[in-house]
C-alpha positions as CSV (number, residue, x, y, z in Angstrom):
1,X,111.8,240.8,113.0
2,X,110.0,237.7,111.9
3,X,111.4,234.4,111.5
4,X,110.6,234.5,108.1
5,X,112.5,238.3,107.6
6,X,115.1,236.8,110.0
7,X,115.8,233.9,107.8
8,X,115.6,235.5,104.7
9,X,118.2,238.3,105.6
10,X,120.5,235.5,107.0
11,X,120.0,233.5,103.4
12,X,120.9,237.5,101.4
13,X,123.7,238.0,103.7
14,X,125.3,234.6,103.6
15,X,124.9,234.9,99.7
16,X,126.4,238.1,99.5
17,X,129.2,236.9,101.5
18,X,129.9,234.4,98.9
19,X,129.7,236.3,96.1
20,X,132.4,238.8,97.7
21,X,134.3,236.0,98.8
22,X,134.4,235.6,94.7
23,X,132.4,232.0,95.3
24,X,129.7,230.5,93.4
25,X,126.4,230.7,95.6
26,X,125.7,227.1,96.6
27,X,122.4,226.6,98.5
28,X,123.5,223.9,100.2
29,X,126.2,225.2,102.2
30,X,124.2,227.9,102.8
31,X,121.0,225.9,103.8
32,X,123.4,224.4,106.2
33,X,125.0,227.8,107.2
34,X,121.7,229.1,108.2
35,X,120.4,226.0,109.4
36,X,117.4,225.7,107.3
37,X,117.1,223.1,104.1
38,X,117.2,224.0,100.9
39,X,113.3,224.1,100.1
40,X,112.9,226.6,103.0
41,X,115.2,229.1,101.4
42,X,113.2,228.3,97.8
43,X,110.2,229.7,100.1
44,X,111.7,232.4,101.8
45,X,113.7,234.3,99.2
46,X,113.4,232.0,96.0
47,X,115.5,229.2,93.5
48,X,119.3,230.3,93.2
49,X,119.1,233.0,90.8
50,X,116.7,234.8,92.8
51,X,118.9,234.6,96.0
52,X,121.7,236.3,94.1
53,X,119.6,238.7,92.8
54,X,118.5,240.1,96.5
55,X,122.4,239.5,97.4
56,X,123.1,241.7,94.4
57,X,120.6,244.3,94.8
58,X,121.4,244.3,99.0
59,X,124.9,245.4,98.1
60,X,123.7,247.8,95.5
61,X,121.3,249.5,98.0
62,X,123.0,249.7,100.9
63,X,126.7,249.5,100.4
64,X,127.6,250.8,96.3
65,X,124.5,253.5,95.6
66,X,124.7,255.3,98.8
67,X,128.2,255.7,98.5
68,X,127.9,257.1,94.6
69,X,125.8,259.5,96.2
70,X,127.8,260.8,99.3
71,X,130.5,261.4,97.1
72,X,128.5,263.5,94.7
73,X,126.3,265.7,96.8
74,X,123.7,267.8,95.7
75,X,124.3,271.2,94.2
76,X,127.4,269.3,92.1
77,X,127.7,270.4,88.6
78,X,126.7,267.3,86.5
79,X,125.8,265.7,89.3
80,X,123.4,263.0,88.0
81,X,126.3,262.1,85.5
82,X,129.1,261.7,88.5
83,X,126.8,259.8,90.6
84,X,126.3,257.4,87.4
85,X,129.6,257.2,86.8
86,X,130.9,256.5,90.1
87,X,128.7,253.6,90.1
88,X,129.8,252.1,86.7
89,X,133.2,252.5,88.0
90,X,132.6,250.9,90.8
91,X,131.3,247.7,89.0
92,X,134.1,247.9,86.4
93,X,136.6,247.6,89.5
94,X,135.3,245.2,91.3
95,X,137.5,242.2,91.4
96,X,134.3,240.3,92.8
97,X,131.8,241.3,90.9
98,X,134.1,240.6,87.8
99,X,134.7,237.2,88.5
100,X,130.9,236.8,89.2
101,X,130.2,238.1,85.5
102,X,132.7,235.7,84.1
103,X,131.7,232.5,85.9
104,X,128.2,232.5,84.2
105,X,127.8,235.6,81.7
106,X,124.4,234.3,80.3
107,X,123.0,233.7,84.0
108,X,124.5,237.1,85.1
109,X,123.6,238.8,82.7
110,X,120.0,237.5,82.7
111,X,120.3,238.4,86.9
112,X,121.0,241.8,86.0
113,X,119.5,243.2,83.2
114,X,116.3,241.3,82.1
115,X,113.5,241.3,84.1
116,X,113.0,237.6,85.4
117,X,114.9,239.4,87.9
118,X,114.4,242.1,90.4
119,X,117.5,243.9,90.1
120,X,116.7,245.7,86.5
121,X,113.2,247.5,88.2
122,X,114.7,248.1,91.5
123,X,118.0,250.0,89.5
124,X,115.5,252.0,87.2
125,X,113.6,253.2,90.1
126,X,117.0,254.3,91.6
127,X,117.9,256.4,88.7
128,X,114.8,257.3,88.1
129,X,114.5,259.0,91.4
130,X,118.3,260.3,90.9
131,X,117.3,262.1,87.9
132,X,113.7,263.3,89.3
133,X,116.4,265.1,91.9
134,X,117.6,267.3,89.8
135,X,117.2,270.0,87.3
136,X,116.1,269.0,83.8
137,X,118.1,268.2,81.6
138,X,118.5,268.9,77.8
139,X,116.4,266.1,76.5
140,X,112.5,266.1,77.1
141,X,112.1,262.2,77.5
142,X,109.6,261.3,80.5
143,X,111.8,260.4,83.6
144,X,111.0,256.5,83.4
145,X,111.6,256.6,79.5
146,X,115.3,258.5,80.7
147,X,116.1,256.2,83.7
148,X,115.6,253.4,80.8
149,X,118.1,254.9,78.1
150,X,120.4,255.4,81.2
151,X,120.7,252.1,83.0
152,X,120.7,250.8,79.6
153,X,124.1,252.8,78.4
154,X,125.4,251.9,82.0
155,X,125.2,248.0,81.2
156,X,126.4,248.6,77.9
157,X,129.7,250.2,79.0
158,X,130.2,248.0,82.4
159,X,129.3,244.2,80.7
160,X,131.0,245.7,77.2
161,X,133.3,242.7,78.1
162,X,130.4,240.3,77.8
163,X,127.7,241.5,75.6
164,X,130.1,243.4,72.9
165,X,133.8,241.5,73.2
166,X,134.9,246.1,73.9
167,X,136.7,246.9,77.7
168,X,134.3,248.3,80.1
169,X,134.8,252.2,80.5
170,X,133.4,254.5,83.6
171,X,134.9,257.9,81.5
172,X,132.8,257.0,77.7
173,X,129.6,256.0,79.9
174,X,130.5,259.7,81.8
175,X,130.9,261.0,78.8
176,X,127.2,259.7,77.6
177,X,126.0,260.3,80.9
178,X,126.7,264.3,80.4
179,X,125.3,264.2,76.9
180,X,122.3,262.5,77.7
181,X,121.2,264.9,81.0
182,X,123.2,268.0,80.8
């Protein structure tokens, strides 16, 4: 590994670590964590909402998606759905990733679902490639044009808090989920 890949996975892990710690992530303490300044982590990964954005989508990819899957292995009726909904309940109970939303909803939300960030791209190619995986569904919509319509009902059940004033619910977005692909 590079210094430069070195560096940046030391600046993602020590951001993640805040954010479960239920922390704001300060670029100065972790500049000084790492033992680099500040403007070498605006090189290496990016400004602040950038580094939360990899810490985010790190935790996704390796830790929270994987797992959604293992528990839902292939050949499992409604599979796509359970997978999905594992995920959303996963977010929903979260007690860090909660108090993340509710520090900064605009910044969060703009983090997670717009695409100034890298997250939104990254999580339609995920289901995207969930959905390619099995058989097709009821609905004839092209599988980028589904993986849209799907991440898109996710967010609105697990920020329902923050976007629509409703509680966030893993068992309506299931039921959605099933409607949508079978």
């Amino acid at each position: 590994m590079s210094d430069v890949d070195h560096t940046r996975a030391a600046v993602v892990r020590a951001a993640r670590h805040a954010l479960i710690a239920g922390e704001p992530v300060d670029l100065g303490r972790i500049a000084a964590e790492v033992g680099v300044d500040r403007s070498t982590i605006f090189r290496r990964v990016g400004p602040r909402d950038r580094v939360v954005a990899e810490a985010l989508w790190e935790t996704t990819e390796s830790l929270a998606w994987p797992a959604c899957l293992a528990a839902h292995p292939p050949g499992t009726p409604h599979r796509a759905a359970k997978v999905l909904r594992a995920y959303v309940a996963m977010l929903i109970d979260e007690p860090w990733f909660r108090a993340f939303l509710h520090r900064d909803p605009a910044r969060a939300l703009r983090i997670l679902t717009t695409a100034e960030s890298p997250v939104q791209s990254r999580m339609l190619a995920l289901v995207r490639e969930l959905l390619e995986s099995e058989p097709p569904g009821p609905t004839d919509l092209a599988p980028e044009a589904l993986a849209f319509v799907v991440v898109r009902v996710a967010e609105s059940f697990i920020y329902a808090d923050l976007i629509a004033g409703g509680a966030p619910d893993a068992d309506a977005a299931y039921r959605v989920f099933v409607a949508l692909l079978g």
